[in-house]
PLY file of the C-alpha trace (Angstrom):
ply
format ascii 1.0
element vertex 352
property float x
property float y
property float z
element edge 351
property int vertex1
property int vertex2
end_header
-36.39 162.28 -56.69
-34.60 158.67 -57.04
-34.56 156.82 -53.43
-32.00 155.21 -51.97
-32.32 150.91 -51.55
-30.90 150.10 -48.10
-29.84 146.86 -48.52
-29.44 144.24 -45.51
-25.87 143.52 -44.83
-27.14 139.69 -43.89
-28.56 139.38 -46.79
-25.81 140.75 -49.53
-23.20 138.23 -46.83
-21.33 135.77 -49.40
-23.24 132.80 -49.08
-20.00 130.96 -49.72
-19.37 131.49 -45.67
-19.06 128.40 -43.61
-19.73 128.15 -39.73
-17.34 125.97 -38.38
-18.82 126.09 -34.66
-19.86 122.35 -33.81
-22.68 123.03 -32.18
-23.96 119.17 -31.37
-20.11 117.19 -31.15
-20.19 113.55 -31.14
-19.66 110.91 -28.56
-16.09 110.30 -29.84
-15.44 113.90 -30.27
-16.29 114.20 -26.22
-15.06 110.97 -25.25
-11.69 112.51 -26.86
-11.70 115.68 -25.68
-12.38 114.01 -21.81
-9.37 111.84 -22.51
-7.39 114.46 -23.46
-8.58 117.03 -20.67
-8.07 114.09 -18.09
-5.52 111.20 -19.02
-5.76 109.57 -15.95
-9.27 108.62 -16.48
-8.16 105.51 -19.22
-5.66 103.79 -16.19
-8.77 104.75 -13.84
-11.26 102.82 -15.68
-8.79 99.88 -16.62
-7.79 99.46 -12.40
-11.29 99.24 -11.88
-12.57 97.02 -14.34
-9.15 94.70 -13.40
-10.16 94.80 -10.13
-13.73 94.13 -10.44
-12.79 90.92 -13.04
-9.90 89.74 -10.96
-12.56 90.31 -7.85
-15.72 88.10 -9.43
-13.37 85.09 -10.02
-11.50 84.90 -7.24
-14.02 86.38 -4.82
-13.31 87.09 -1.47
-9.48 85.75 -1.53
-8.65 88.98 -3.84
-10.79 91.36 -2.16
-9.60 90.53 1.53
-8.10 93.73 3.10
-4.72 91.84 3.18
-4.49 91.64 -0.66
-5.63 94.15 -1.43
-2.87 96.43 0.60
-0.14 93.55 -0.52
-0.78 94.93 -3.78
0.26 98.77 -2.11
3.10 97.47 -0.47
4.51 95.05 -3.45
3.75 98.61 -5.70
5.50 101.19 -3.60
8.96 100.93 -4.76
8.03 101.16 -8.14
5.46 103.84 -7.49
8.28 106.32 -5.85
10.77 105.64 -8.87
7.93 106.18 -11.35
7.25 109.39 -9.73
10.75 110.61 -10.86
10.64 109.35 -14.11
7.19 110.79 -14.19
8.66 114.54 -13.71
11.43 113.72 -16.11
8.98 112.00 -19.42
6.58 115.19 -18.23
9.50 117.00 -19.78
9.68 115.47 -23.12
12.92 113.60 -21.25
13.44 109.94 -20.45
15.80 108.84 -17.38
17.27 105.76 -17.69
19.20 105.95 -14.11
16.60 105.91 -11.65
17.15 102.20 -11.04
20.75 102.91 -10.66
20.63 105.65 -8.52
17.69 104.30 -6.10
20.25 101.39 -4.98
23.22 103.42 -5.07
21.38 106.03 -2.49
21.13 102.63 -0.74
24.27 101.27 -0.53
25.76 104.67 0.46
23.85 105.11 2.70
24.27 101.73 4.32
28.01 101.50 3.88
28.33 104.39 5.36
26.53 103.49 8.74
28.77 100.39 8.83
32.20 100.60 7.28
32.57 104.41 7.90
30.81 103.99 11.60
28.72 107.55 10.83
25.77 108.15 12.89
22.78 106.59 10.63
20.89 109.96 10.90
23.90 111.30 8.74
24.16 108.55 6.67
20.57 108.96 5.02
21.63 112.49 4.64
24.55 111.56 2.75
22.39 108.84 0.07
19.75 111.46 -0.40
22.46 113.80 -0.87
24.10 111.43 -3.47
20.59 110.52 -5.54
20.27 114.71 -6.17
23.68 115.27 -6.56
23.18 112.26 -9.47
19.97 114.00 -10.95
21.64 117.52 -10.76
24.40 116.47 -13.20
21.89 114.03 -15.49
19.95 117.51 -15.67
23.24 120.10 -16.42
24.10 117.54 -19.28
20.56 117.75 -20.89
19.67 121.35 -20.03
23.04 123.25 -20.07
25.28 120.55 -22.78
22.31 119.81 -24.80
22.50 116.16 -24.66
19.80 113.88 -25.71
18.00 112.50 -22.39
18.37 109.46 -23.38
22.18 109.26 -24.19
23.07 111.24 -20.96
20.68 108.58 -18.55
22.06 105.75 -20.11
25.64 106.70 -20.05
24.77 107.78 -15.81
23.18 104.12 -15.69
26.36 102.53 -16.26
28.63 105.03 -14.62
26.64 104.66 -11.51
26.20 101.21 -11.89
29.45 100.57 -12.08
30.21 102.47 -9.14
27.60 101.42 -7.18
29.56 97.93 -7.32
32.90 99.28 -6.95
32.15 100.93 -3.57
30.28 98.33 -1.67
32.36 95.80 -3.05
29.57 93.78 -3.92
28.91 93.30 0.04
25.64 92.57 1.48
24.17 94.17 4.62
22.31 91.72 6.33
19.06 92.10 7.81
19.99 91.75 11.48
23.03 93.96 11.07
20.75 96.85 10.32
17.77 95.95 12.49
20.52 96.00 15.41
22.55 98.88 14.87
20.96 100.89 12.35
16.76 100.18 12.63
16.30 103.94 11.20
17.76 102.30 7.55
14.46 99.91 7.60
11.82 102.81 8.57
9.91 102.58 5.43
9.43 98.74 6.10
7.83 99.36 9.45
4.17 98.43 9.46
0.71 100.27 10.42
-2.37 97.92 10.91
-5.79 99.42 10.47
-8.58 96.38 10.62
-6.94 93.75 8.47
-5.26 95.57 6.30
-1.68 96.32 6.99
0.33 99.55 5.63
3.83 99.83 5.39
5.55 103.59 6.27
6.72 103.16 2.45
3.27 102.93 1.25
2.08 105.88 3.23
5.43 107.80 1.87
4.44 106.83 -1.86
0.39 108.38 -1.41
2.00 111.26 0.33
4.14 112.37 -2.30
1.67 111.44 -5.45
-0.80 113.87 -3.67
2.14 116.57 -3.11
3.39 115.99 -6.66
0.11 116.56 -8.36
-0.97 119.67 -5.91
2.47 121.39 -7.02
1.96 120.31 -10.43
-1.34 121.76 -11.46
-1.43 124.49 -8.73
2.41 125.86 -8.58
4.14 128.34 -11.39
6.79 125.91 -11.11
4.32 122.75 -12.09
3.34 124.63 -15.24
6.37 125.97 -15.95
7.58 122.20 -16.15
4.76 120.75 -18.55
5.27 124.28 -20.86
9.16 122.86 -21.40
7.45 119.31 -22.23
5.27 120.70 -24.59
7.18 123.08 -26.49
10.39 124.54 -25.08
11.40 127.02 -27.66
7.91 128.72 -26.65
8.25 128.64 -23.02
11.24 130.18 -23.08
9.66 133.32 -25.61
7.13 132.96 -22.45
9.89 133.86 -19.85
10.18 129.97 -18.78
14.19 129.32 -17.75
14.08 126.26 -19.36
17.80 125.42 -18.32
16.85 125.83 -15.05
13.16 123.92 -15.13
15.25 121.34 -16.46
18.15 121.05 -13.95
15.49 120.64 -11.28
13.40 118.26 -12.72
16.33 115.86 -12.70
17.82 116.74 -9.66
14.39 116.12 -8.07
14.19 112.76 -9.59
17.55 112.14 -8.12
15.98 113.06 -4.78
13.26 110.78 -5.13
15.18 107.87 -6.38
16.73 108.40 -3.37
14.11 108.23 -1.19
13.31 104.88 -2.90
16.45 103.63 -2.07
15.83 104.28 1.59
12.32 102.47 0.82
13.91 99.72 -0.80
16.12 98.77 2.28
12.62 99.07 4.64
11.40 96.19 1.80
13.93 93.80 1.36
15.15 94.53 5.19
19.07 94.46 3.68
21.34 96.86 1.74
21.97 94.77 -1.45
23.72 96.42 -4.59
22.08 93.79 -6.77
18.17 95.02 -6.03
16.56 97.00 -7.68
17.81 96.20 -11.55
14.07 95.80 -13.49
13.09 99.39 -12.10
14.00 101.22 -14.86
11.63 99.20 -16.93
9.13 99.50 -14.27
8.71 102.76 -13.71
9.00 103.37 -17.35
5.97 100.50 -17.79
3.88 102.39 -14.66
4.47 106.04 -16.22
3.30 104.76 -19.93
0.26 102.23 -18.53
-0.53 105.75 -16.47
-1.22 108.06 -19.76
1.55 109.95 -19.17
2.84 111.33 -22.90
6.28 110.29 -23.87
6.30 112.74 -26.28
5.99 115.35 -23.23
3.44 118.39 -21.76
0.77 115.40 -21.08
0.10 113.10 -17.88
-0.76 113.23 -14.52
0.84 111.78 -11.29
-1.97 110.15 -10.18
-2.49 108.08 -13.77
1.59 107.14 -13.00
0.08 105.82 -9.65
-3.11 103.68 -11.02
-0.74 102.51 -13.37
1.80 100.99 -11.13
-1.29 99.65 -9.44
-2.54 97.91 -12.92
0.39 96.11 -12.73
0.57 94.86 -9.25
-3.12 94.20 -10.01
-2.72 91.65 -12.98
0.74 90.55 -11.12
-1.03 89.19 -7.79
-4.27 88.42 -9.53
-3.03 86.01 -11.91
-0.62 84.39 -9.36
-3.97 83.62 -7.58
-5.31 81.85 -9.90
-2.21 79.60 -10.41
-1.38 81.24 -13.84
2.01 81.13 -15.29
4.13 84.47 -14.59
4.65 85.08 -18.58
1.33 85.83 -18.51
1.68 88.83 -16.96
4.34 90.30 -19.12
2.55 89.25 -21.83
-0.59 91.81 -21.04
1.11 94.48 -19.34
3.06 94.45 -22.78
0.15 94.47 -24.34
-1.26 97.57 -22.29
1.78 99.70 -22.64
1.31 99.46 -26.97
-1.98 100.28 -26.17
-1.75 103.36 -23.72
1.34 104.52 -26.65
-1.65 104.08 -29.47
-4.16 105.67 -27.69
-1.71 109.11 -26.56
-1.05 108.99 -30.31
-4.65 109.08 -31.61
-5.73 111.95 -28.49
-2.92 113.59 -29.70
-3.86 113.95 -33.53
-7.33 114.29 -32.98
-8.25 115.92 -29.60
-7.89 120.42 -29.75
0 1
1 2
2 3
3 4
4 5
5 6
6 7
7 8
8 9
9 10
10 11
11 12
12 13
13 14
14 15
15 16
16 17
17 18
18 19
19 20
20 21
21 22
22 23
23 24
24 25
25 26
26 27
27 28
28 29
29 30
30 31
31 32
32 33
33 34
34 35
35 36
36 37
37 38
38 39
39 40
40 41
41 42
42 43
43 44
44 45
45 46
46 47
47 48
48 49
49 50
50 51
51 52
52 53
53 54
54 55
55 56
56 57
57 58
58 59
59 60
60 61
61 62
62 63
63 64
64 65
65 66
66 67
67 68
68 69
69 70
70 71
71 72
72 73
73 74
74 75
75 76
76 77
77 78
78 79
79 80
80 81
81 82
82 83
83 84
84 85
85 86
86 87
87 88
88 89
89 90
90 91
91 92
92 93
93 94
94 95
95 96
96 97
97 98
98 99
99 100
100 101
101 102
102 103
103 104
104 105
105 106
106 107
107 108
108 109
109 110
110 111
111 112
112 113
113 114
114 115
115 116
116 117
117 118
118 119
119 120
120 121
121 122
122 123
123 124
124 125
125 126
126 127
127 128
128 129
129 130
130 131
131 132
132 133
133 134
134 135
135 136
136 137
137 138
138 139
139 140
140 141
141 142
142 143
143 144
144 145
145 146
146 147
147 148
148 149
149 150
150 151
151 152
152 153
153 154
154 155
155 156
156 157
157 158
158 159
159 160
160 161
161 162
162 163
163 164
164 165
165 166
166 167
167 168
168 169
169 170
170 171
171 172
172 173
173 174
174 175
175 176
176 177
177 178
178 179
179 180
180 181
181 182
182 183
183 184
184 185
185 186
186 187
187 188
188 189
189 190
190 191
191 192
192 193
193 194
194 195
195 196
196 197
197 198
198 199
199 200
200 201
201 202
202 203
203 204
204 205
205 206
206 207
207 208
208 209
209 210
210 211
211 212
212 213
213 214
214 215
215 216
216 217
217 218
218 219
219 220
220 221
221 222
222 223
223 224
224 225
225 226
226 227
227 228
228 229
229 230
230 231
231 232
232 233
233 234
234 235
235 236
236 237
237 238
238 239
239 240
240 241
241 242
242 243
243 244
244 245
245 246
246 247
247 248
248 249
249 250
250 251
251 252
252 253
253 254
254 255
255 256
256 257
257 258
258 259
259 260
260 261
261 262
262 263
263 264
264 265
265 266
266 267
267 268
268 269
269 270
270 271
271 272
272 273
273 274
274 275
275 276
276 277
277 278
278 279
279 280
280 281
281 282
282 283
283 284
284 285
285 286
286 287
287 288
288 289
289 290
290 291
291 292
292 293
293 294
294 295
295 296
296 297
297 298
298 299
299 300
300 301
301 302
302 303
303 304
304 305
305 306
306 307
307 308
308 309
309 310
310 311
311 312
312 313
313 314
314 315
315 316
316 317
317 318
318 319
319 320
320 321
321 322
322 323
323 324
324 325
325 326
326 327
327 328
328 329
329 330
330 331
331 332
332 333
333 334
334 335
335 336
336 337
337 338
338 339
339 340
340 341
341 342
342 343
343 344
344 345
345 346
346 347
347 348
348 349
349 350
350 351
């Protein structure tokens, strides 16, 4: 009687099988996935190491508690703008109208105090009112029309623009006006000293709503909701994302918060002028890319907007210190936005 051979499975197993486990990854591999897991730990490390260089040759004129909150205050507008283009590039969008719509918020809301006579209280009511009502139809035209983000916020740039000078009739509201019949227009510009360092109610309002912004971003359905439509819409909405309405409130918040900066922006300058405000587009557009956030979409992080606004006011008071020439400073925060594009590019093709 024959037996039977029991053969091991293992050892009849084609040896023509691969493991492609990584068992021992390399220092790229994890400095790529950490970037790519956290992407506001590259504007992190650059605001410290601009801090600590700008700090060792200037000494203690840079690292006095007055310069370094100058830097917050000189930051904040741009900060509070970047926050609603931050929402908007989260989305795979781009606004081009926050500038617009910050000063417009402004002037409405001034002009109204004084040529309409309406109780201030009312008129903030009425420029926040205006900034959403600005973002809501910036966010119909993308979500609902189908309009490239960029077309539609470049088109509401000028149309706002436009009307922004229409209404006020290019008329400035001076700084005494408001401080005597309308002080609630400069809250934001209203100061808080702690030691020697002295914080402005606008500063305070932009760490406020960074912190807000990233706790409803990472912890909210809505949040996630809102980086699944940058990432890949078509899939969100086979996930049961409304995309059309994600959308519509991403730019209607943005409108909000332009707004908001447009109340700011009066506390700062201490007037209601419809010709402030023009580079914020740019800026907020520089802090958002210097911050890691992906202009491609689904990738960023408030906070890395925020430590990239203050990379910027960084280099921008630091080299004024030291008696450099401005161009300077657009020279390397141009060359730190080419950089923080490069670097989401190479994350992107190499990081899982």
């Amino acid at each position: 009687m024959s037996k039977t051979k029991i053969s091991d499975p293992a050892a009849t197993a084609p040896e023509s099988v691969v493991d492609f486990s990584e068992e021992n990854p390399s220092v790229l591999t994890r400095v790529q996935h950490a970037l790519h897991e956290t992407p506001a730990l590259v504007p992190l490390i650059v605001l410290v190491l601009s801090i600590v260089v700008f700090g060792v040759l200037l000494g203690s004129k840079f690292f006095s508690p007055f310069a370094l909150t100058l830097i917050l205050q000189q930051v904040a507008i741009v900060g509070i703008v970047g926050s609603a283009q931050s929402l908007v590039i989260i989305t795979a969008g781009i606004d081009l109208s926050v500038g617009a719509i910050m000063v417009l918020s402004s002037v409405v809301m001034g002009q109204a105090a004084f040529r309409y006579g309406i109780p201030v209280e009312l008129a903030v009511v009425i420029g926040l009112t205006v900034g959403s009502i600005c973002g809501y139809i910036n966010g119909w035209l993308v979500a609902v029309m189908k309009l490239p983000p960029f077309i539609v916020t470049l088109g509401m740039w000028q149309i706002v623009l436009a009307t922004n000078f229409l209404y006020s009739a290019n008329e400035t509201i001076r700084s005494q006006d408001i401080a005597r019949d309308a002080a609630l227009l400069q809250f934001f510009g209203r100061k808080v000293q702690i030691g020697g360092a002295v914080f402005t109610f606008g500063v305070i309002f932009l760490v406020l709503l960074v912190l807000v912004l990233a706790y409803v971003l990472r912890h909210t359905a809505w949040g996630r909701h809102v980086y699944a439509v940058g990432d890949d819409p078509e899939a969100a909405e086979l996930s049961g994302v409304n995309v059309k309405g994600v959308l519509i409130s991403v730019y209607t918040l943005a409108g909000l918060i332009c707004a908001f900066a447009g109340w700011a922006l009066i506390g700062r300058i201490g007037s209601v002028s419809p010709t402030s405000g023009q580079l914020a587009n740019i800026e907020s557009i520089t802090a958002v890319v210097i911050g890691g956030i992906s202009l491609f979409g689904g990738r960023g992080s408030i906070l890395g907007m925020f430590f990239g606004a203050l990379i910027v006011g960084v280099f921008s008071l630091g080299l004024r210190l030291l008696g450099a020439d401005a161009q300077w400073t657009f020279l390397l925060i141009g060359v730190l936005i080419i950089a923080a594009v490069a670097l989401d590019q190479w994350i992107r093709r190499v990081a899982v």
